[in-house]
N, C-alpha and C positions, 0 to 999 in steps of 0.2 A: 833757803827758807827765810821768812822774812823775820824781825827781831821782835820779840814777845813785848807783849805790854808791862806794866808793873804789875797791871788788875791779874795779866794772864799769869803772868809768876808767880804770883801771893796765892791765886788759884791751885796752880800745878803744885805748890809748896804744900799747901793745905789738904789738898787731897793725897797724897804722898804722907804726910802726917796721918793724916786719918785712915789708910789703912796700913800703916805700921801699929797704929793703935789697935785697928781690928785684928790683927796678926798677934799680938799678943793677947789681945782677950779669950781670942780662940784658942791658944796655946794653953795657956791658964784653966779655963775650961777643962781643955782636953783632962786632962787630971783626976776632975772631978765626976767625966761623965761612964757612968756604968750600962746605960743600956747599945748595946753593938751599932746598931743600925743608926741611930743616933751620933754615936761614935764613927763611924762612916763616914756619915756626913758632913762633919765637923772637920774631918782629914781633909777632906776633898775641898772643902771652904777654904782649911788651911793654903794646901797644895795651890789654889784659884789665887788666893791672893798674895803669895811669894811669888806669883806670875806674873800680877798686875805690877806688883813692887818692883819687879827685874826692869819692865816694859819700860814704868815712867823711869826709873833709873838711866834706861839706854835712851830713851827721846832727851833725858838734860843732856846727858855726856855727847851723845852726835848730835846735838845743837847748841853747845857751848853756853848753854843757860848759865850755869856757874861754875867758879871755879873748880878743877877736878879736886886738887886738897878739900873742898870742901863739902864734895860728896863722896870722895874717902873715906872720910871723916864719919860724915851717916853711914853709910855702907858698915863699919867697923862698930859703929852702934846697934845699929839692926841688927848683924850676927851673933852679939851677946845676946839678942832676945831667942834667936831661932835656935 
């Protein structure tokens, strides 16, 4: 594969950022919501994007985007949320 740009990193970074952030709001939420079906839905949004999170995870790590300590490091972030 050929070596990412900076644009494409700060990218990949950001959207990686931005749904760890969705991943929590949804959790948070979860908490609050009483009606089921609703409730449902919001698992399943959960369950969708601890999926997308794994995915970009696994394209850094078998593309040596960055160092593994330092997606460790997230990684060990992230589980305190989940």
């Amino acid at each position: 594969m050929r070596q990412l740009t900076p644009v494409e990193i700060l990218s990949l970074s950001k959207l990686l950022e931005m749904e760890t952030n969705a991943l929590t709001v949804s959790q948070t939420s979860l908490m609050a919501i009483t009606d089921e079906q609703l409730k449902t839905m919001t698992q399943a949004g959960i369950t969708a994007t601890k999926s997308r999170i794994a995915g970009l995870q696994q394209f850094i790590t078998e593309n040596n985007i960055v160092n593994e300590s330092i997606l460790s490091s997230y990684s060990q972030e992230r589980s305190e949320v989940m």
